[in-house]
C-alpha positions in Angstrom: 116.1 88.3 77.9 115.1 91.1 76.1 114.6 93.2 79.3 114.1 93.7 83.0 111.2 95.7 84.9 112.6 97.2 88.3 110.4 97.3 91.5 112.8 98.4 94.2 116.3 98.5 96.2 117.4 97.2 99.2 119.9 95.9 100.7 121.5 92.3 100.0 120.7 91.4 103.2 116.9 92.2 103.4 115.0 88.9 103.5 113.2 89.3 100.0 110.4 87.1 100.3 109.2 86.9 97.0 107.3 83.6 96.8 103.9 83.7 95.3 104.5 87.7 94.4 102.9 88.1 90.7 104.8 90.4 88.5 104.1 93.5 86.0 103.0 91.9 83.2 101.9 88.3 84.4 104.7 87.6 82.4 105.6 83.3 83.4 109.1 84.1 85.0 108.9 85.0 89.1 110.2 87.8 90.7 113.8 87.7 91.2 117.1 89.5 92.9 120.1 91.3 91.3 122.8 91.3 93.7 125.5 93.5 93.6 128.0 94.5 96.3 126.0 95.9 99.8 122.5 96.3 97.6 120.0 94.4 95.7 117.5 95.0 93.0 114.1 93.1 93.0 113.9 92.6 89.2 111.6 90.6 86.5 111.1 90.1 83.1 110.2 92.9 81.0 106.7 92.1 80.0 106.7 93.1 75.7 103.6 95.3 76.0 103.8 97.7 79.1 100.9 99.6 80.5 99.5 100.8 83.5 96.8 98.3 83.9 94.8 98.2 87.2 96.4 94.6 87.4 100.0 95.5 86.7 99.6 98.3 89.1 98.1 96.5 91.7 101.3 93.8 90.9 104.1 96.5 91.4 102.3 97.5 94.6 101.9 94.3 96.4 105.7 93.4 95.8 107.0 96.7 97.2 104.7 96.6 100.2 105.5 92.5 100.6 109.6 93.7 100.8 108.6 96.9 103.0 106.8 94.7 105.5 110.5 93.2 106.2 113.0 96.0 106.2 113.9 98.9 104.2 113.3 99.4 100.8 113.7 102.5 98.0 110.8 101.5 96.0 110.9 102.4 92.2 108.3 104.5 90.1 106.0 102.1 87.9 107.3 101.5 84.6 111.1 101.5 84.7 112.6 99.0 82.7 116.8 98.3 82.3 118.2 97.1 78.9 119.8 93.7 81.1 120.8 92.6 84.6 124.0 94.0 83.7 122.4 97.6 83.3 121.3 96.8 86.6 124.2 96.4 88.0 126.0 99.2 87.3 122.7 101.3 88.4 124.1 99.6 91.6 127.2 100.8 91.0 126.6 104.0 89.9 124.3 105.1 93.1 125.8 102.8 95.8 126.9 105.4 98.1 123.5 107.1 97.9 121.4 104.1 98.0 123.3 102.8 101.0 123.0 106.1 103.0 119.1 106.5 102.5 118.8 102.8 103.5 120.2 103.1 106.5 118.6 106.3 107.4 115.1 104.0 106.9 116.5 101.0 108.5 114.7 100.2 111.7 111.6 102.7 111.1 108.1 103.1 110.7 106.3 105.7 109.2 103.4 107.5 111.2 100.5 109.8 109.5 98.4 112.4 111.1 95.9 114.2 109.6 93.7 117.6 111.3 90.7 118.8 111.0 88.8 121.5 113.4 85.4 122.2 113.6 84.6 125.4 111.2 82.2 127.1 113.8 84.5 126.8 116.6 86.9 128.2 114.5 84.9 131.1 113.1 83.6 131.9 116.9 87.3 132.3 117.8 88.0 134.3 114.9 84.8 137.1 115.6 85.9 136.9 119.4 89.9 137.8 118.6 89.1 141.0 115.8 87.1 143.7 116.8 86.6 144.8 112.5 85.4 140.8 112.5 82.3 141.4 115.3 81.9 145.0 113.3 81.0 143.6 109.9 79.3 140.3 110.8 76.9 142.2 112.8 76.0 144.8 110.4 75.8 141.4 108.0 73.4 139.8 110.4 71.2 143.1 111.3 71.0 144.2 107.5 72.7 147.2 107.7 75.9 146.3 105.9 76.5 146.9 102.4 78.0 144.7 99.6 81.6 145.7 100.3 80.9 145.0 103.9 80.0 141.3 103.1 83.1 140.8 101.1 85.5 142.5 103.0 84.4 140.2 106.4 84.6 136.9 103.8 88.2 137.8 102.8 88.9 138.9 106.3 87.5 135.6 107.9 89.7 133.5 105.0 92.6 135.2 106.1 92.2 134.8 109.8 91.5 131.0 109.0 94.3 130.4 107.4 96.8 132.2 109.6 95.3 130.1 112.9 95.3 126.8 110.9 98.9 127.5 109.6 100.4 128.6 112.8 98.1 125.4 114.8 99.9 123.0 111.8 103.8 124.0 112.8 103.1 124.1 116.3 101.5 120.3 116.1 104.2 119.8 113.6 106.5 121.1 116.4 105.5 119.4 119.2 105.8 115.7 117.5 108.8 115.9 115.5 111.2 116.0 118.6 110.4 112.3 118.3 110.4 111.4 114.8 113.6 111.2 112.5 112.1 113.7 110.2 108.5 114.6 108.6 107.1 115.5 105.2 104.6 118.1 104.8 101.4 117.4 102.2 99.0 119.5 101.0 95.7 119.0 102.7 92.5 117.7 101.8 89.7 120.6 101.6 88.6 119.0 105.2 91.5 119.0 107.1 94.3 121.9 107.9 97.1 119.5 108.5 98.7 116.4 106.4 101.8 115.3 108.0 104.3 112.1 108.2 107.0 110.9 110.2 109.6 108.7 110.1 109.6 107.2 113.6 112.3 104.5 115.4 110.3 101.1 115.7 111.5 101.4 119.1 110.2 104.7 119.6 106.8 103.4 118.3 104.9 103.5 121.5 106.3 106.5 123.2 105.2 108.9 119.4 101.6 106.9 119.4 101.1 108.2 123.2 102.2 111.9 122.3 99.8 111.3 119.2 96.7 110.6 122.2 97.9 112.9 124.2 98.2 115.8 121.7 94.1 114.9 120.5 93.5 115.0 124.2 95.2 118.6 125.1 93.6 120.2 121.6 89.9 118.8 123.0 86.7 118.2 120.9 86.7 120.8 118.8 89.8 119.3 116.4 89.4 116.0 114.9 93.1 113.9 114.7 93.4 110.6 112.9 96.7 109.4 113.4 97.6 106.0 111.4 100.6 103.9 111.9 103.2 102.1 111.9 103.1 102.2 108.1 106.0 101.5 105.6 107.7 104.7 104.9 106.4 105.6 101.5 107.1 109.3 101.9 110.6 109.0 103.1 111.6 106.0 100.5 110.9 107.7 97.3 
């Protein structure tokens, strides 16, 4: 074998359904496992030419999710190849302590997203209401009496406000759900929304965070827009 392509780690014990998986490369050969010691590596042939193809992308996806769907999994970046199984191997070797620990820190959980948005005039209202300099300089805007400067000194005063409410309402949501999550990753935002979060939640605490999720959109009211998904494999935890 001239080479092997590398999907993922997990442990040797993981049930690594592979049948019916296609590979990077369509290459003839399926999917197989490189044991060594406490881990495995879901391996197969190198294919001779590779590229990142919608197909071959699509391939390396649907293998990683088809192992995450069953326990815990590091998933590797597209496109990393080893010289032989025995490269492989002492890979294994090499990182066994540290594959081991962040395996078991994702065994048994379920990742939960949550993304925020608010609605921009309730925001802006609350804004004008909480600075007096605000009210000042959006009604000279409105009336016709302000000046240029005045227009541009209540945008960048406006943008500041906004983004110190939507910062400080992100840790304080951030706050309030962590308590029952293992941990959470911070992402940047879309333009839309002020909050992009994740957490790696116990499968057995799955419930109890989804009821803190409804109950958080209920106590923020109508004005915020939450779209919590999940359980989800724990992509942002396993890389």
């Amino acid at each position: 074998m001239s080479g092997v392509y590398v999907y993922a780690v997990t442990r040797a014990d993981h049930p690594l359904r592979l049948d019916g998986l296609r590979t990077v490369g369509g290459t003839d050969e399926p999917p197989r496992v490189v044991v060594h010691g406490p881990l495995a590596a879901v391996v197969s042939a190198a294919p001779p030419d590779l590229r990142p193809k919608r197909r071959d992308l699509g391939a390396h996806q649907e293998l990683q999710e088809r192992l995450m769907a069953d326990g815990s999994v590091l998933p590797m970046r597209f496109g990393l190849l080893a010289p032989d199984d025995t490269a492989v191997r002492t890979a294994l070797e090499a990182k066994r302590d540290d594959y081991a620990r962040r395996l078991g820190e994702l065994h048994g959980t379920a990742e939960y997203n949550l993304k925020a948005a608010r609605s921009q005039d309730d925001l802006l209202r609350e804004v004008l209401d909480g600075s007096d300099e605000a009210r000042r300089l959006n009604q000279c805007t409105r009336d016709g009496t302000g000046t240029y400067e005045d227009r541009l000194a209540l945008g960048e005063l406006v943008a500041r406000q906004v983004d110190a409410r939507q910062r400080r309402e992100a840790d304080e949501i951030v706050a309030r759900l962590s308590g029952l999550a293992r941990a959470s990753v911070v992402a940047d935002p879309s333009k839309d929304d002020f909050l992009n979060v994740s957490f790696l939640v116990e499968r057995a605490r799955a419930e109890e965070f989804s009821a803190a999720g409804r109950t958080l959109a209920h106590d923020y009211g109508a004005a915020y827009d939450f779209r919590l998904r999940g359980p989800l494999p724990p992509y942002s935890f396993a890389a």
